[in-house]
C-alpha positions in Angstrom: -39.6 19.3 -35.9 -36.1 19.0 -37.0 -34.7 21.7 -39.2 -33.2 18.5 -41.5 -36.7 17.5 -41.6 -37.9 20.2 -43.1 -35.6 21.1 -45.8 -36.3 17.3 -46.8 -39.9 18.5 -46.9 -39.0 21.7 -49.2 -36.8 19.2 -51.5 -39.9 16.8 -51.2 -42.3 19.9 -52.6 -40.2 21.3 -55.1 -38.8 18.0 -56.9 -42.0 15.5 -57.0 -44.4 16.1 -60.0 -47.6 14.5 -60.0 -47.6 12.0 -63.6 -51.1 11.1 -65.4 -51.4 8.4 -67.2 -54.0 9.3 -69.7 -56.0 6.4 -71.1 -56.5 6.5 -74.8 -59.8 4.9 -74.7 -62.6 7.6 -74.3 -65.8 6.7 -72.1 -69.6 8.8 -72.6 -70.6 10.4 -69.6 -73.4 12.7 -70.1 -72.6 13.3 -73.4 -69.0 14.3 -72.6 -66.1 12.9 -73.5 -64.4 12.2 -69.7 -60.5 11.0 -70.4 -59.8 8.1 -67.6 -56.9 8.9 -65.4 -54.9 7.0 -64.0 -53.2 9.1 -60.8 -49.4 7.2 -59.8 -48.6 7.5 -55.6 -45.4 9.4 -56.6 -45.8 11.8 -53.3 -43.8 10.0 -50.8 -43.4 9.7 -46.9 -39.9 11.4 -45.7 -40.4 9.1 -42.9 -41.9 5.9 -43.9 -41.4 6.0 -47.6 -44.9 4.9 -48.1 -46.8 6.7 -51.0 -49.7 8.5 -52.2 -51.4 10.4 -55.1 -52.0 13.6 -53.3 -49.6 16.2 -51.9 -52.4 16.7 -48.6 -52.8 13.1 -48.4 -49.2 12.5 -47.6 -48.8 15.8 -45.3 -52.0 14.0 -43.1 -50.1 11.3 -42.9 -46.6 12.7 -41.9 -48.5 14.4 -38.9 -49.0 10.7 -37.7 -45.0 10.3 -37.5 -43.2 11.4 -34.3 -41.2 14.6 -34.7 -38.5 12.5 -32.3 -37.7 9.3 -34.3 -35.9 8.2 -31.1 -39.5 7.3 -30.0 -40.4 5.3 -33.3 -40.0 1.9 -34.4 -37.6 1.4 -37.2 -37.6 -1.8 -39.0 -34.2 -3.3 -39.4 -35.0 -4.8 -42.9 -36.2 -2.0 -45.1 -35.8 1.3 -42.9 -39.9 2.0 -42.6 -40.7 3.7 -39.2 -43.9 3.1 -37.0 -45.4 5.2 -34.6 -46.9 2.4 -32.4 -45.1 -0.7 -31.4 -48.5 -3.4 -32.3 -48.1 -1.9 -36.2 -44.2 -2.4 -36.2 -44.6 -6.0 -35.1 -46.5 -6.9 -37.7 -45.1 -5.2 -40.2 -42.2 -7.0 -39.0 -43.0 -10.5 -40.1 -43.2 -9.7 -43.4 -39.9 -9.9 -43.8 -39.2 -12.9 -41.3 -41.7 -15.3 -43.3 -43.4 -17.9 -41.5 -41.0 -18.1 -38.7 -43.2 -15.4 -38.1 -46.4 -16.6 -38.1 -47.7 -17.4 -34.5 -51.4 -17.8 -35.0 -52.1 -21.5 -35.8 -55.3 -22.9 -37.2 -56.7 -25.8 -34.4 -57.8 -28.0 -37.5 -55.2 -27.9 -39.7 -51.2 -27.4 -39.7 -51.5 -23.8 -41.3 -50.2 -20.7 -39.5 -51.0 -16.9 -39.9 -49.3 -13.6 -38.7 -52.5 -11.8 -38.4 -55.4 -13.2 -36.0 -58.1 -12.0 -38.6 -56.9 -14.0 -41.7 -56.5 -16.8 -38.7 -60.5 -16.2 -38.3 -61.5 -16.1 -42.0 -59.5 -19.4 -42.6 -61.3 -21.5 -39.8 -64.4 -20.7 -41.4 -63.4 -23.4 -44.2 -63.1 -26.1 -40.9 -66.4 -24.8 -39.6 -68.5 -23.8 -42.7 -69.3 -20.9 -40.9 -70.8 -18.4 -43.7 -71.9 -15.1 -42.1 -72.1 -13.1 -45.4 -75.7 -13.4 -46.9 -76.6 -12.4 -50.3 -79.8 -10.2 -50.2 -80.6 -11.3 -54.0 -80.8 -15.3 -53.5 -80.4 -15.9 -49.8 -76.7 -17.9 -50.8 -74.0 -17.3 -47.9 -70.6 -17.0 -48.1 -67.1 -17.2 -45.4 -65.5 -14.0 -46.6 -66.9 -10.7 -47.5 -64.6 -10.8 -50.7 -67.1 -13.7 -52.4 -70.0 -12.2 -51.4 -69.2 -8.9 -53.1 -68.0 -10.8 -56.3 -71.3 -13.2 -56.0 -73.9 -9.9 -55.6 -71.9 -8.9 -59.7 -73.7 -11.9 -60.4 -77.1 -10.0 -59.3 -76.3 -6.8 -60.1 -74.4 -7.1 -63.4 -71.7 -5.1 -62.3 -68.3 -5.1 -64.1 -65.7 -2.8 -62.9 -62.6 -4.5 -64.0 -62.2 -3.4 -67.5 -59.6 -4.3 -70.4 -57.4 -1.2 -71.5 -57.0 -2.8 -74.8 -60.5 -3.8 -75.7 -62.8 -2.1 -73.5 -64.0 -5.8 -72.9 -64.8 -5.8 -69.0 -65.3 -8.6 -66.1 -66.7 -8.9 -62.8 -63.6 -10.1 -60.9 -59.7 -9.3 -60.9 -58.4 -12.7 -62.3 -61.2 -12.7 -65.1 -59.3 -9.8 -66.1 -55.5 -10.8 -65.8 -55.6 -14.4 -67.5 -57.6 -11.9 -70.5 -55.0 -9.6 -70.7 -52.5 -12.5 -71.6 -53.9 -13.0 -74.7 -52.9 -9.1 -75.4 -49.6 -9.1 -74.0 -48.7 -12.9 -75.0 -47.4 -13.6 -71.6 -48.1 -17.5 -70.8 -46.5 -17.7 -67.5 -47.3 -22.1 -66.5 -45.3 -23.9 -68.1 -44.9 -28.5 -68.4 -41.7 -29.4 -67.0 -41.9 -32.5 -69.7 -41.7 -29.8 -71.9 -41.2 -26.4 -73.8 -44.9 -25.7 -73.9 -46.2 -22.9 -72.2 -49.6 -21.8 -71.3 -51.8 -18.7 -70.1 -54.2 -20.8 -67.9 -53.2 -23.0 -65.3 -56.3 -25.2 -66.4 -54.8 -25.4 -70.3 -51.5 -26.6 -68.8 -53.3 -29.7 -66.8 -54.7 -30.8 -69.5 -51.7 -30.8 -71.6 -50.0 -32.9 -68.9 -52.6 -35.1 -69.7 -50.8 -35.9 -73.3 -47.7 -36.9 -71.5 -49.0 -40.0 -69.3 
């Protein structure tokens, strides 16, 4: 490994601090008060730039990196190297959008750059629902809906409000809640000023206009 390499390794241990966000709400847990932290990814790849929360994380990671970056992939868009070519490529067409995009659904005029989201969007065409729900029996195309469908069974709720404590079984529940916290109504009618925190609020106001 390069001598360069290393002293960018050094810098790396000596510089980065690891910052907690400490919650202010307080949750029981066997009678103790457990403070919920929130850990940033501020350890970062020399190499690749990606990040993570731990310093042994990262060093796993940098093992995965050729010592000769002559025999890497660089991308020419944001500097990020790859070990092998496949993970380059596809990393790739990111950045070059869907000129990029070579896998195309045989029903409809929709492209992907990954073969698997290909996959789980013919399943619409072909009602093909391989994930069952062991509660009811109900099946589903992706893995995602099943998992939020079984919260349904299972009462689960792990997306919770910071503000409130209030919580919700799915991500989006959460985000159009927060709105009314941080006042951010992001659709808004182009007949008008108005703005809204639901999409469903803002068709209904178009309603008023016709």
């Amino acid at each position: 490994m390069s001598s360069s390499y290393c002293n960018s390794q050094e810098h790396l241990d000596q510089e980065i601090l690891i910052d907690i966000d400490e919650d202010e709400n307080v949750k029981q847990d066997c009678d103790l008060n457990v403070k919920i932290l929130k850990v940033k990814k501020l350890f970062k790849c020399p190499v690749c730039f990606s990040g993570f929360s731990s310093k042994k994380t990262m060093v796993r990671h940098v093992r995965k990196h050729p010592e000769d970056k002559s025999s890497s992939y660089q991308c020419q868009f944001c500097d990020r190297y790859f070990c092998h070519k496949s993970e380059f490529i596809i990393h790739t067409r990111i950045h070059k959008g869907t000129a990029q995009k070579p896998y195309k659904c045989p029903c409809c005029t929709k492209c992907f750059s990954l073969t698997k989201t290909l996959v789980r969007h013919v399943r619409i065409h072909t009602e093909d629902k391989p994930y069952q729900c062991q509660f009811c029996g109900r099946n589903f195309c992706q893995k995602s809906d099943l998992v939020n469908h079984t919260r349904i069974h299972t009462g689960e709720r792990p997306y919770q409000c910071q503000e409130c404590n209030k919580s919700f079984a799915q991500k989006g529940n959460l985000v159009v809640h927060m709105r009314k916290h941080t006042g951010e109504k992001p659709y808004q009618c182009k007949e008008c000023s108005c703005s809204f925190g639901q999409k469903s609020s803002l068709d209904c106001h178009i309603q008023s206009h016709r």
